[in-house]
C-alpha positions in Angstrom: 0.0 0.0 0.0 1.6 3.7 -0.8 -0.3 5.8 0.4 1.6 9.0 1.3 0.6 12.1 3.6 3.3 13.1 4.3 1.7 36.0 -1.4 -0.6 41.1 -2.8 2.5 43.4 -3.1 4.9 43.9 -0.3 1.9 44.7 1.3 -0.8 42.8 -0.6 1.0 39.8 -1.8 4.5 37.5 -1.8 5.3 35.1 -4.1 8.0 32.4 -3.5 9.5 30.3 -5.8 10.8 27.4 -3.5 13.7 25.0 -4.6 17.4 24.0 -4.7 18.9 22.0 -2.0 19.9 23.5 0.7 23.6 22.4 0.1 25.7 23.2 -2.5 23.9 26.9 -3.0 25.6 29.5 -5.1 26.5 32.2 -2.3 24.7 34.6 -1.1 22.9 37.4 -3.3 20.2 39.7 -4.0 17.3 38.1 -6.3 17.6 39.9 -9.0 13.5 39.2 -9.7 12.8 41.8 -6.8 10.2 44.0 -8.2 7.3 46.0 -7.1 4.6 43.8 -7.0 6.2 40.7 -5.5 9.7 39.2 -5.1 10.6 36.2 -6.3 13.2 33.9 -5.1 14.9 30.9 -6.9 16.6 29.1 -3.9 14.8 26.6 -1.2 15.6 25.1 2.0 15.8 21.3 1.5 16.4 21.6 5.3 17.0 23.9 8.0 20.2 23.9 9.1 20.5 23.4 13.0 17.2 21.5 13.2 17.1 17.5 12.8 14.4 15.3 12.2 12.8 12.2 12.8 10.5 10.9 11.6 9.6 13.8 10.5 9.6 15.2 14.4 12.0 18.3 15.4 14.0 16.7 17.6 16.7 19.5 18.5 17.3 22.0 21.0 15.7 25.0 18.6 17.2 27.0 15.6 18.3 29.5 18.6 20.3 27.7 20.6 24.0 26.8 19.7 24.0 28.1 16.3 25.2 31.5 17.3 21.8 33.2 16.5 20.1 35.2 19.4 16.3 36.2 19.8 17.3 38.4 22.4 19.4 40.9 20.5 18.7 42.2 16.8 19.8 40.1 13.6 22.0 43.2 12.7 23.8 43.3 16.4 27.2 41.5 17.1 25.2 39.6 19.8 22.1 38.7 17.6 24.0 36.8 14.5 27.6 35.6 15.8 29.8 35.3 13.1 32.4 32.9 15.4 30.3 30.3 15.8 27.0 28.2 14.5 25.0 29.5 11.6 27.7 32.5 10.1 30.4 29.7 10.1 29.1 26.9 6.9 27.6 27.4 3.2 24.6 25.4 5.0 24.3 27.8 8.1 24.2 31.1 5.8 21.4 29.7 3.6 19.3 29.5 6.7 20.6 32.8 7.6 19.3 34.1 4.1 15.9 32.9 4.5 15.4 34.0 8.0 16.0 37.2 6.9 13.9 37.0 4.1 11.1 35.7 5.9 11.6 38.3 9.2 12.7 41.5 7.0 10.8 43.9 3.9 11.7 44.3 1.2 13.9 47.1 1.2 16.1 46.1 4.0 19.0 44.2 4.7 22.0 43.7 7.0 25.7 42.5 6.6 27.3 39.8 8.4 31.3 38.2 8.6 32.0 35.0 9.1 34.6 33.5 11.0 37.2 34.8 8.3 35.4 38.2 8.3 34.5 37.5 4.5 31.2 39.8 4.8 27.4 39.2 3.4 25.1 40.9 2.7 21.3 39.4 3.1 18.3 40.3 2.1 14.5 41.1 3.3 11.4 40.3 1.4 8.7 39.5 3.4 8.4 41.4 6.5 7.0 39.2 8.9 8.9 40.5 12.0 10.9 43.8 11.1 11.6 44.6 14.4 14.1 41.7 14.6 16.3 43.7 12.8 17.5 46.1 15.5 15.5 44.1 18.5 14.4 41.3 20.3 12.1 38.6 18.2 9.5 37.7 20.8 6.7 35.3 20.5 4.8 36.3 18.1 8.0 37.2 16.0 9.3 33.2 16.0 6.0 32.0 15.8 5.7 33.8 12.1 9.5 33.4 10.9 9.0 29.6 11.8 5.7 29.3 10.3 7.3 31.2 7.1 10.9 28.9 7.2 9.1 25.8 6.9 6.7 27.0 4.0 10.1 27.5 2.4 10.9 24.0 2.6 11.1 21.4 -0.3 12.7 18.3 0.8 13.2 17.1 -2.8 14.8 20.5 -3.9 12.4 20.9 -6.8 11.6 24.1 -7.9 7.3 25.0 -6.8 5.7 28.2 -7.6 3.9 29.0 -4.5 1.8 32.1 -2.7 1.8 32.6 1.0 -0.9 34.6 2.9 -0.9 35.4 6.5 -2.4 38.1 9.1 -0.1 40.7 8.8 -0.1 43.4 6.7 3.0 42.8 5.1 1.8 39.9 3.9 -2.0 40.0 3.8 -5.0 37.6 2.7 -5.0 38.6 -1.4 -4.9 35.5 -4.0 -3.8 34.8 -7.3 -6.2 33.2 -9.9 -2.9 31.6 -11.1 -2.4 29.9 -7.7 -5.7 28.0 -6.5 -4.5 25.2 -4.8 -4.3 25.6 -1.4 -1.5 23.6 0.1 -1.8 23.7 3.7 -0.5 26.1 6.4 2.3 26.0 8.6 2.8 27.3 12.7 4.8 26.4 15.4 8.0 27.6 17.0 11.5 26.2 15.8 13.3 28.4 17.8 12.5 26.5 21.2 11.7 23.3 22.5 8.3 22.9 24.5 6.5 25.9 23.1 2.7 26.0 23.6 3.0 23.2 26.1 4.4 20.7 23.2 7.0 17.9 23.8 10.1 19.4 26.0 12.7 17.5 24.1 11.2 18.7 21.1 10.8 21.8 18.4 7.1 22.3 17.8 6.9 22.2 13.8 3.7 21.7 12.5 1.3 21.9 9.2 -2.2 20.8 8.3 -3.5 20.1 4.6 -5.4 22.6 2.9 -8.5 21.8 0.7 -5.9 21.2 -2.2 -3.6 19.7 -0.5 -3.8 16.4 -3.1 -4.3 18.9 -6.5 -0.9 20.0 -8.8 1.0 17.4 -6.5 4.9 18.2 -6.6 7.3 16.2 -5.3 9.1 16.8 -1.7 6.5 19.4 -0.6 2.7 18.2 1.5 0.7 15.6 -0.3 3.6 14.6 -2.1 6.5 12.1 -1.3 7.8 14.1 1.3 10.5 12.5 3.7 12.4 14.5 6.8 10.7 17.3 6.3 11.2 18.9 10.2 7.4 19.4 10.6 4.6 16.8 10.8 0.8 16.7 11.1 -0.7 17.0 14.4 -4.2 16.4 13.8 -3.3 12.7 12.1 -4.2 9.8 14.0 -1.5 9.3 16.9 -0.4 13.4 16.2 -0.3 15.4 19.5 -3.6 17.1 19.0 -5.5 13.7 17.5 -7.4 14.0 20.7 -8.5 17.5 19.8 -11.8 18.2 18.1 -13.8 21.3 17.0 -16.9 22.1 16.0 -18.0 17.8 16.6 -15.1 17.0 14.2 -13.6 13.4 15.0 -9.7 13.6 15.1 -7.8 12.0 12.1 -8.4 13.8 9.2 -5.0 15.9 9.0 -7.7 18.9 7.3 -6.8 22.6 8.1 -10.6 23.0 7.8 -11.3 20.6 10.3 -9.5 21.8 13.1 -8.2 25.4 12.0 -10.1 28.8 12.3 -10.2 31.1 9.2 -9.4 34.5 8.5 -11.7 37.2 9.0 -15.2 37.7 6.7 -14.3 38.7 4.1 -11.5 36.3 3.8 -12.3 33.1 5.1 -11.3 31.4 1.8 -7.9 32.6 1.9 -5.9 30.9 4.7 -6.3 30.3 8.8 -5.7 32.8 11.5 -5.3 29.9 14.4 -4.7 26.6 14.7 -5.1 24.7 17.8 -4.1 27.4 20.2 -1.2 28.7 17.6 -2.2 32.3 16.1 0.6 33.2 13.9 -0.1 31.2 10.6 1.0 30.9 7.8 -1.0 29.3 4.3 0.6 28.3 1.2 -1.3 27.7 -2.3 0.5 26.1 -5.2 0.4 26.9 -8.8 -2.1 24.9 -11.0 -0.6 22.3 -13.2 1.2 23.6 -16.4 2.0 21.8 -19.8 -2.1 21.2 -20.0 -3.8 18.1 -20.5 -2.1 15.2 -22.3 -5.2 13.5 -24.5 -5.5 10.1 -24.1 -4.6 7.1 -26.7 -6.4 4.9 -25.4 -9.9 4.9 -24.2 -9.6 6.7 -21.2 -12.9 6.7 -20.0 -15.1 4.0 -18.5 -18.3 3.7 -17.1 -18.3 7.5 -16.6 -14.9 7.8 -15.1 -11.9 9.6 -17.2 -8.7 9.6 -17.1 -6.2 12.6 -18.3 -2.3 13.2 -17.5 -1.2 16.9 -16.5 2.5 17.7 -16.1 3.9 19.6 -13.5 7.3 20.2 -14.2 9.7 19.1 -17.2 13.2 18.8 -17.2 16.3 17.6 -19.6 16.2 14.2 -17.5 12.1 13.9 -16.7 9.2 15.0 -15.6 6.7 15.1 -12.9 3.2 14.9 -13.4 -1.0 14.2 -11.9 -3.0 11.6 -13.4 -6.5 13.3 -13.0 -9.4 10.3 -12.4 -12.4 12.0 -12.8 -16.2 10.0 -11.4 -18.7 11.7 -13.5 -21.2 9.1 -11.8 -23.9 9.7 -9.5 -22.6 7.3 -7.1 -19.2 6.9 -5.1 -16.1 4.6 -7.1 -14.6 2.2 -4.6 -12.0 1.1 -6.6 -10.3 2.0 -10.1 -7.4 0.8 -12.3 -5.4 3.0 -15.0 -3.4 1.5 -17.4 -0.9 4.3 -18.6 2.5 4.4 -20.7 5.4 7.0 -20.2 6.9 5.5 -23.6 11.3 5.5 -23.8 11.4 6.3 -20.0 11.1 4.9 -16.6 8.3 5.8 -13.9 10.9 5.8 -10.4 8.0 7.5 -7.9 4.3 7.9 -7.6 2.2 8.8 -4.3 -1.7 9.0 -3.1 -2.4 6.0 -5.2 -3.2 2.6 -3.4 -1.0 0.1 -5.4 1.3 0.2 -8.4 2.5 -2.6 -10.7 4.7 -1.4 -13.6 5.7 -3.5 -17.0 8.5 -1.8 -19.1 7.2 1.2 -19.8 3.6 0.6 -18.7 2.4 1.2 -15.4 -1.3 -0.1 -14.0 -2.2 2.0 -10.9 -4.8 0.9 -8.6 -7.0 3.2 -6.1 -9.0 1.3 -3.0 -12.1 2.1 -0.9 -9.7 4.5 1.4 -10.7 7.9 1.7 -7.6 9.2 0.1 -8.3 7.2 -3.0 -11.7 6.7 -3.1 -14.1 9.0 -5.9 -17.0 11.0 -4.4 -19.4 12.1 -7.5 -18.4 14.6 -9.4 -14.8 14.9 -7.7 -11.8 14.5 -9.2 -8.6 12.2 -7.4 -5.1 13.2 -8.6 -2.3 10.7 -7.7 1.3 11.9 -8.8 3.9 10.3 -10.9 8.1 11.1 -11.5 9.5 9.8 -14.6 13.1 9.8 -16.1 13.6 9.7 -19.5 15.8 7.0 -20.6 17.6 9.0 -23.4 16.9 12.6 -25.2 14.0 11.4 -26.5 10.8 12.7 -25.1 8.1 10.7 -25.8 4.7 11.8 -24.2 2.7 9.8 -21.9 -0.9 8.2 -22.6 -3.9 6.7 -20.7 -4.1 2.9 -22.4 -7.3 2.4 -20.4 -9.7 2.6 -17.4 -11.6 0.7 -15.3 -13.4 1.8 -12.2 -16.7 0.3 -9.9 
């Protein structure tokens, strides 16, 4: 079974174009995409250096401690960002130094740190979500957002995602994009600490929930996706720490932002969540709809009124990533479906939200069950993701061979 779970203006909107490892980063410099109406940046966090995982659980002592970086004192100060020791000192450290001053920062601003050679660098603002920690302390409500806003920047399998981010503050703000109508899932929590909120005391408190979109324009290493050691993790999952909790008569399990969060403010209740369990600094990330359009079928790829259609995501010089759209068109629920699909001269090497996969050369028959991440309400529409490698420079695109569903 494979079943996987795992921005306005400056002041209206932010967009983010999250990617790249975190290792093995050109150095540090301005984006040179900074306009007016946005800023884009072309560099992710794979991870978050000073923070380590398991099982997709913080398990540290918090970005703050022992890595030189002080929420006491301003980013700027000598006693704020130490450039003897922790974060100031590696490639690794300064790329997490770049985007918690991107995330904390406007646009606008920046400040200049030396490392332990007293080679200088110069880093940037964009989003503004705690300005004050530029000359001052970063309180509460100050980590709660950069953390929130760090792990939004994450993409475990350093692919390059076009997403928008809305949040409370004004900086930020609740506007969307009709180009970006997936919602993700939000992010809160406190990586700078261990125990915040009453969570775990051996642990950073590094959560996210799924959006209504969640399973839409899958991409690989970000939510709904195969993500793996990503430092944040569901909490409203069965076994998560706030299973237990419910709202509004909803039974624990479902992992749903809608389910447990509470939206913005009328007249944006559609846009994101304002708190979530308790935590009231948070941050919501949509993705991009799928691009390349819909790849038309060979085959029959339809049956019993459920179609079949392939979208791709992204496409590179060695492969591709891509949604197989099933679509029930039926008045009644599918249990249980079967496309039969062919990526031609390449090789499928991953696929996620899909129950079971068997795969023949080049032709790969994917199964969903009666689960509710698989199973077809009518009318709805389950996308299951796919990553192919081409086996030589010839790009040969993929087709539907058949479909069967009950």
């Amino acid at each position: 079974m494979k079943l996987r779970s795992s921005l306005g203006t400056l002041t209206t909107r932010s967009l983010l174009l999250l990617a790249a490892p975190l290792f093995g980063c050109a150095e540090l410099e301005e984006d040179a995409s900074v306009h007016e109406a946005a800023v884009a940046t072309d560099n992710g966090l794979s991870v978050i250096n000073g923070l380590a995982s398991s099982n997709g659980l913080c398990a540290s002592n918090g970005l703050a401690s022992s890595n030189g970086l002080s929420t006491i004192n301003g980013l700027s100060t000598i006693n704020g960002l130490a450039s003897s020791n922790g974060l100031m000192t590696t490639s690794a450290g300064r790329t997490t130094v770049q985007y918690l001053v991107k995330c904390a920062l406007p646009a606008g601003t920046s400040i200049v740190k030396k490392d332990q050679y007293g080679t200088a660098y110069t880093f940037y603002g964009a989003l503004g979500f705690a300005p004050q920690w530029k000359d001052g302390a970063c309180d509460t409500v100050c980590q709660e957002y950069v953390s929130a806003c760090m792990m939004a920047h994450i993409n475990t399998a350093g692919i390059h995602v076009p997403l928008w981010v809305v949040a409370q503050p004004t900086a930020v703000g609740w506007s969307l994009d009709p180009e970006y109508p997936n919602q993700e899932g939000s992010f809160f929590g406190n990586i700078f600490t261990t125990g915040a909120h009453g969570y775990d005391s051996t642990k950073v408190a590094g959560f996210y929930c799924n959006g209504e979109a969640y399973d839409q324009a899958t991409v690989p290493g970000r939510i709904g996706a195969d993500q793996v050691g990503a430092p944040y993790n569901d909490p409203y999952v069965t076994g998560g720490w706030y299973a237990p909790y419910t709202q509004n008569g909803i039974l624990p399990g479902s992992g749903a932002c809608a389910d447990y969060c509470t939206p913005a403010d009328y007249p944006n209740a559609a846009a994101g969540f304002k708190a979530c369990t308790g935590w009231n600094n948070v941050v919501t990330v949509f993705r991009k709809a799928a691009t390349g359009g819909t790849i038309t079928s060979a085959g029959t790829g339809t049956s019993a009124g459920v179609t079949a259609t392939i979208s791709k995501l992204q496409e590179r010089s060695d492969g591709y990533t891509a949604n197989i759209n099933v679509k029930n068109n039926k008045a009644t629920t599918v249990t249980s479906w079967s496309i039969v699909y062919d990526v031609g001269y390449a090789t499928q090497v991953d696929d996620w939200f899909v129950y079971d996969t068997s795969i023949s050369g080049s032709v790969v028959t994917a199964r969903g069950g009666s689960t509710f991440l698989t199973r077809i309400e009518p009318g709805k529409t389950h996308s299951f993701g796919i990553k192919v490698k081409f086996k030589g420079s010839s790009k040969v695109e993929p087709v539907i061979r058949s479909v069967t569903a009950n």
